[in-house]
PyMOL CGO cylinders between C-alpha atoms (Angstrom):
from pymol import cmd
from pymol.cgo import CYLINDER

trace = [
    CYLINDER, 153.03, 27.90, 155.59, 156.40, 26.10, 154.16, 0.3, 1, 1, 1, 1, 1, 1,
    CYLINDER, 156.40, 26.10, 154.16, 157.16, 27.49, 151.00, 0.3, 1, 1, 1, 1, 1, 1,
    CYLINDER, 157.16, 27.49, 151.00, 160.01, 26.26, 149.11, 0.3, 1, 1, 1, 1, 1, 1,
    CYLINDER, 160.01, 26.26, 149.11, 161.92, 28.09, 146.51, 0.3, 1, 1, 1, 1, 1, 1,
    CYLINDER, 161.92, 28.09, 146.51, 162.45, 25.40, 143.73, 0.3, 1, 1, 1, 1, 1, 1,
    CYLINDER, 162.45, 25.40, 143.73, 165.04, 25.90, 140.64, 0.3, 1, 1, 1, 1, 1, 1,
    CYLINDER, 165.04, 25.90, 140.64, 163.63, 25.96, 137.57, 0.3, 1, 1, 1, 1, 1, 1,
    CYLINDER, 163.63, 25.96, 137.57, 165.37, 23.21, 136.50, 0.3, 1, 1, 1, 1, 1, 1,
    CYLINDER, 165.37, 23.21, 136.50, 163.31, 20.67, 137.98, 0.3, 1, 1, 1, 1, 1, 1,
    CYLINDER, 163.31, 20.67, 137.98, 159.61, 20.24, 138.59, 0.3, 1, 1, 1, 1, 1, 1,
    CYLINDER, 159.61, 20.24, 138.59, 158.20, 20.74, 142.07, 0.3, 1, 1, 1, 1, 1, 1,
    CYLINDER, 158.20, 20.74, 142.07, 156.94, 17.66, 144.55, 0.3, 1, 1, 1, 1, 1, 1,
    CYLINDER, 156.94, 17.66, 144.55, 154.48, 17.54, 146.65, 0.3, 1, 1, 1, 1, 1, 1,
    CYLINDER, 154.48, 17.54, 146.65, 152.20, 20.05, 145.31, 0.3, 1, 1, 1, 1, 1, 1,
    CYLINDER, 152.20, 20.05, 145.31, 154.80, 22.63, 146.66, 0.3, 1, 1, 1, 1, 1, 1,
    CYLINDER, 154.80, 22.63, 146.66, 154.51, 26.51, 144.89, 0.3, 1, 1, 1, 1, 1, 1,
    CYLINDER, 154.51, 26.51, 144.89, 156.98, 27.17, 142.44, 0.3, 1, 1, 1, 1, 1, 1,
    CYLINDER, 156.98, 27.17, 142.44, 158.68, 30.58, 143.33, 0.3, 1, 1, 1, 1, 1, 1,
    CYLINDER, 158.68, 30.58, 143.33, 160.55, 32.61, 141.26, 0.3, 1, 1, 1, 1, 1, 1,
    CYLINDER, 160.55, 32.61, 141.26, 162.10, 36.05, 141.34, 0.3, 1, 1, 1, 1, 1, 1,
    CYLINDER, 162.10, 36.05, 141.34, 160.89, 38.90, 139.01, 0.3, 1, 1, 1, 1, 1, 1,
    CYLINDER, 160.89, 38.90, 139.01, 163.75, 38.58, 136.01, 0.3, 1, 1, 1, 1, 1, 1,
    CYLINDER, 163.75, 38.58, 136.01, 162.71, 34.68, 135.50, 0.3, 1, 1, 1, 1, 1, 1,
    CYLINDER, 162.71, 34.68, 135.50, 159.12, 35.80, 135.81, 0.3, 1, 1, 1, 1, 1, 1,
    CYLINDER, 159.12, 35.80, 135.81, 159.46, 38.70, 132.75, 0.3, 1, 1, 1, 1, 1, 1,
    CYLINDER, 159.46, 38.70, 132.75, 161.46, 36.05, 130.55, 0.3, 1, 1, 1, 1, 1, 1,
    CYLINDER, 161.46, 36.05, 130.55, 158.62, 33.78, 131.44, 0.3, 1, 1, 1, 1, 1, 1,
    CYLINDER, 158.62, 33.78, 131.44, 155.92, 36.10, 130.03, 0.3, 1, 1, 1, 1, 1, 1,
    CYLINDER, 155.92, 36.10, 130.03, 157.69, 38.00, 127.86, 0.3, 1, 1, 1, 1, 1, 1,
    CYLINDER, 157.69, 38.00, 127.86, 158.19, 41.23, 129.64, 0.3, 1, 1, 1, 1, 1, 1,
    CYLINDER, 158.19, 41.23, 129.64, 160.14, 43.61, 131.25, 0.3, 1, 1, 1, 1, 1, 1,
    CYLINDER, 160.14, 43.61, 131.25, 161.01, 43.57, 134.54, 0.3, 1, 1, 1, 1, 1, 1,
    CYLINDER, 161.01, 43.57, 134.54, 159.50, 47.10, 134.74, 0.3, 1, 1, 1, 1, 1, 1,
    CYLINDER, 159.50, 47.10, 134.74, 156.29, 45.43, 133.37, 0.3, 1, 1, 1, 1, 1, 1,
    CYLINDER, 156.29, 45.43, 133.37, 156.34, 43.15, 136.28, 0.3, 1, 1, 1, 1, 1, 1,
    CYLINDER, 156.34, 43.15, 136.28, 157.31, 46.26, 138.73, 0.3, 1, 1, 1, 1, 1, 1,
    CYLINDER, 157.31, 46.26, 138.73, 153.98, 48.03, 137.41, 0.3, 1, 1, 1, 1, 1, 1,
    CYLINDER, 153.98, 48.03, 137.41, 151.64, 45.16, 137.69, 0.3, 1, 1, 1, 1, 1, 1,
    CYLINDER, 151.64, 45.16, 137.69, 152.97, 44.68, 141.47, 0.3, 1, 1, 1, 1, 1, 1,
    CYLINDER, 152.97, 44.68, 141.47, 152.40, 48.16, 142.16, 0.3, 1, 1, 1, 1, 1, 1,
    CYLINDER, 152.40, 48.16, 142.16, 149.05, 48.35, 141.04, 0.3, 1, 1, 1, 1, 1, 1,
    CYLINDER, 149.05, 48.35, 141.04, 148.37, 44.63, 142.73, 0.3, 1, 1, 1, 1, 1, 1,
    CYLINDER, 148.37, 44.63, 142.73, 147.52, 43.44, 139.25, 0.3, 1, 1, 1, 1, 1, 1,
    CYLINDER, 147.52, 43.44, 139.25, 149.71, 40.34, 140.22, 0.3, 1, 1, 1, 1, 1, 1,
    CYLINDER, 149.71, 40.34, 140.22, 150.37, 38.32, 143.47, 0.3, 1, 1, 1, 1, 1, 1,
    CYLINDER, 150.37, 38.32, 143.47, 153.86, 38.26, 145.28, 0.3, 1, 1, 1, 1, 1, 1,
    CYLINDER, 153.86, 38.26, 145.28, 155.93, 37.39, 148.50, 0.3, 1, 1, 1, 1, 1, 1,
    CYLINDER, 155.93, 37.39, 148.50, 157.58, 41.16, 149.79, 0.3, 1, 1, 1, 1, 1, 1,
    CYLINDER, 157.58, 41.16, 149.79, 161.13, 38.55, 151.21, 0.3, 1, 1, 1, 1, 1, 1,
    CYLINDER, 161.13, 38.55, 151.21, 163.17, 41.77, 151.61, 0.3, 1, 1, 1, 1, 1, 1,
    CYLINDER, 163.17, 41.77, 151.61, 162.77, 45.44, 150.72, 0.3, 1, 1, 1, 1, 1, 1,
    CYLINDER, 162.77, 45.44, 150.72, 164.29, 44.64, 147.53, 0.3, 1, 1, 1, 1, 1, 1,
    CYLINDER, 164.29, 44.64, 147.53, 163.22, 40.93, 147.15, 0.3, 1, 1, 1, 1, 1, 1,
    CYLINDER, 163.22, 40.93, 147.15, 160.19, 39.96, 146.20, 0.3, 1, 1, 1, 1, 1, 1,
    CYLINDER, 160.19, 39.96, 146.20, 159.20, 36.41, 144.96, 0.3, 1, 1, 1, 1, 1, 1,
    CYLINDER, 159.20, 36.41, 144.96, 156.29, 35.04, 142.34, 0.3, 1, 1, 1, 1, 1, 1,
    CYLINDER, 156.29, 35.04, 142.34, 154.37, 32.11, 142.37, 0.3, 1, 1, 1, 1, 1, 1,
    CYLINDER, 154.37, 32.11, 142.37, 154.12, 31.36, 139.06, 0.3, 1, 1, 1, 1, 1, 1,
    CYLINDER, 154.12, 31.36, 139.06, 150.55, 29.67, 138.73, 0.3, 1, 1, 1, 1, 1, 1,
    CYLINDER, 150.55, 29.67, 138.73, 148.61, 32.47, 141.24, 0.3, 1, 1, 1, 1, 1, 1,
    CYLINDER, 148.61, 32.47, 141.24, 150.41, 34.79, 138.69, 0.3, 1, 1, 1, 1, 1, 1,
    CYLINDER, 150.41, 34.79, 138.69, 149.44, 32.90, 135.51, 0.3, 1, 1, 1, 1, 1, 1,
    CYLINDER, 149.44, 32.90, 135.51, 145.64, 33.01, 137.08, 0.3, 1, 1, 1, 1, 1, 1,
    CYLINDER, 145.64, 33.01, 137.08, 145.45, 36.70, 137.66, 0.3, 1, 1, 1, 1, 1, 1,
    CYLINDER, 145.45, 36.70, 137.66, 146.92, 37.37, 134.16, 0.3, 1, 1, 1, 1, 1, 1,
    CYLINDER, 146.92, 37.37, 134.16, 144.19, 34.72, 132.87, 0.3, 1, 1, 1, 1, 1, 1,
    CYLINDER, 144.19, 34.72, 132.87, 141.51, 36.46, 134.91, 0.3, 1, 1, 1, 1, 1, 1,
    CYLINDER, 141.51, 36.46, 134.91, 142.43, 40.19, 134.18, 0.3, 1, 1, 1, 1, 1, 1,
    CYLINDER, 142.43, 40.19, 134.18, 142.79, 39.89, 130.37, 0.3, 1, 1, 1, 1, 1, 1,
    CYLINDER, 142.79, 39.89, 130.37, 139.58, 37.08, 130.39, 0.3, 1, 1, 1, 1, 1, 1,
    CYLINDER, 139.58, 37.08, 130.39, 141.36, 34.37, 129.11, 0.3, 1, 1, 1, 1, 1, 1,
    CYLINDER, 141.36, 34.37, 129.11, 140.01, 30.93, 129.18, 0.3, 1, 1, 1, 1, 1, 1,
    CYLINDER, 140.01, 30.93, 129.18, 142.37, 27.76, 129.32, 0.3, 1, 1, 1, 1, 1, 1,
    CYLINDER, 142.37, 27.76, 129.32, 141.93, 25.15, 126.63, 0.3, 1, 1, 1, 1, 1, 1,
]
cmd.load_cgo(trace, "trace")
């Protein structure tokens, strides 16, 4: 699988994932990063392990577990 790590400056092509590391991720949904630690920990959320001390979020497959764990239904 090619997975590119886009900026969030500009929107992705081709379909491609949008990754993003774990600081963008808590601004993004108004957390902490140690919010974002915990859900990882107990797999609440999906993410790419890069490094030991990297990991990466793809912010839809995120957006969906957060939608399906707290029952929310887009509109």
């Amino acid at each position: 699988m090619n997975t590119v790590i886009h900026s969030t400056n500009g929107p992705a092509t081709n379909n491609e994932p949008i990754l993003i590391k774990k600081k963008e991720l808590a601004k993004r949904l108004s957390v902490s990063p140690h919010t974002i630690d915990a859900w990882v920990q107990r797999r609440e959320i999906p993410c790419i392990k890069v490094t030991p001390r990297l990991y990466l979020y793809e912010v839809e497959a995120v957006m969906e577990a957060i939608r399906k764990k707290y029952e929310i239904n887009a509109a």
